[in-house]
C-alpha positions, -999 to 999 in steps of 0.1 A, spaced: 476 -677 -236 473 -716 -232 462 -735 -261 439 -754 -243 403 -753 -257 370 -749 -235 332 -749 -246 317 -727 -224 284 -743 -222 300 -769 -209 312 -750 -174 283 -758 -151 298 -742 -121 311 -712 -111 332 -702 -81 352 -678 -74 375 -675 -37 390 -644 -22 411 -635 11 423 -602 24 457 -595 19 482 -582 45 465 -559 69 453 -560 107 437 -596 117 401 -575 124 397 -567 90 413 -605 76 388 -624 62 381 -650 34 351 -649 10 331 -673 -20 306 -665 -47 295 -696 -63 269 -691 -97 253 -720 -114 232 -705 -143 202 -707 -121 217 -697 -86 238 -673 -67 255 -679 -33 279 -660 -9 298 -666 18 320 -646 42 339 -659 69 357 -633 91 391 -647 103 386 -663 137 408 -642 155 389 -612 145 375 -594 173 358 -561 149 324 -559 155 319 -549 118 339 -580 105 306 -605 110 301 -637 90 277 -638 60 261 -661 39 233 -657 17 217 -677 -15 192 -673 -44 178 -696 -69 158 -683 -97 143 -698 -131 148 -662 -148 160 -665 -187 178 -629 -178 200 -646 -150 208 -675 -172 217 -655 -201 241 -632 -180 258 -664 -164 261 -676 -199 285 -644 -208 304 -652 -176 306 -683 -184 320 -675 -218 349 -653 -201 357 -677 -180 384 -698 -201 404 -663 -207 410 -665 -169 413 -703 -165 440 -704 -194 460 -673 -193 495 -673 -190 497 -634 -177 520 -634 -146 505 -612 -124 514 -608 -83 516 -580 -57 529 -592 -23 502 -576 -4 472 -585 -23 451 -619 -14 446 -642 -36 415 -645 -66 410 -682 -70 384 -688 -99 372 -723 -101 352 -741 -128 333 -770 -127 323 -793 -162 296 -811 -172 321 -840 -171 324 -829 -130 364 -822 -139 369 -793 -124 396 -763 -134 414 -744 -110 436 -705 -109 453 -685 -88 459 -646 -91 478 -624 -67 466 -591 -85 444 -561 -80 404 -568 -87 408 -542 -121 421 -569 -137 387 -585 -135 369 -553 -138 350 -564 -169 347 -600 -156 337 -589 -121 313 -563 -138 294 -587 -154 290 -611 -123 276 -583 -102 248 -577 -122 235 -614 -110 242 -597 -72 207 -590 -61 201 -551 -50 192 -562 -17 229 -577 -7 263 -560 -6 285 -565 -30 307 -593 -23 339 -585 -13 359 -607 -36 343 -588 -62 348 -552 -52 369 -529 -77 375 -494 -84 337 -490 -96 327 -497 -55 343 -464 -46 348 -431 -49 366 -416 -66 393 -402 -41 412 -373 -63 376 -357 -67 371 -326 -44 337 -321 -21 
């Protein structure tokens, strides 16, 4: 883990990139969940090539003035820095890439890469779904094990 120090009250911005990894151009796409601790956006941008009727762009946003929602991005905002600063080397050549991106009060921003399965968000990812309103899918760059089934379990 890096030494570097971070105050989390002091991250006023929240974003976090995905992509699909290798796999069929219909089903490529690239995503964004940006969280301020008073909003929520998404975007979803199938790749251009894309002809899947079921692979359509989608964007959606929500402010709110809820104490609950700011609290909540207050704990994401706390377990931000162990992503930012971790010195874990983590890639599969198949998966796309996590890029989490913080923003200061200062307006300096932070920047990472992972090339790793979502689990090793889970808890991170977890959290940040809970400020996903029940009326929207879950964003794709957020999706992990808990979004499926379990596929050993018989019918």
């Amino acid at each position: 883990m890096k030494t570097k120090w971070v105050n989390c009250v002091d991250i006023i911005k929240i974003v976090i990139k995905g992509a699909s990894g290798y796999g069929p151009v219909d089903e490529a796409y690239e995503d964004k969940v940006t969280l301020t601790e008073s909003s929520i956006s998404y975007e979803y941008k199938p790749h251009p090539m894309s002809e899947l009727k079921t692979n359509v762009p989608m964007k959606w946003s929500y402010k709110t003035n809820s104490p609950l929602f700011k609290q909540v991005y207050k704990e994401v905002a706390a377990k931000t820095p162990y992503f930012l600063y971790n010195d874990e080397v983590l890639f599969a050549t198949d998966i796309g890439p996590t890029e989490i991106i913080a923003t200061f009060e200062d307006k300096h921003k932070e920047t990472v890469n992972y090339f790793c399965p979502s689990e090793f968000f889970l808890e991170y990812f977890r959290l940040i779904k809970k400020l996903v309103p029940e009326t929207e899918y879950t964003p794709a760059v957020l999706l992990t094990e808990d979004d499926f089934g379990d596929e050993d379990s018989e019918i």
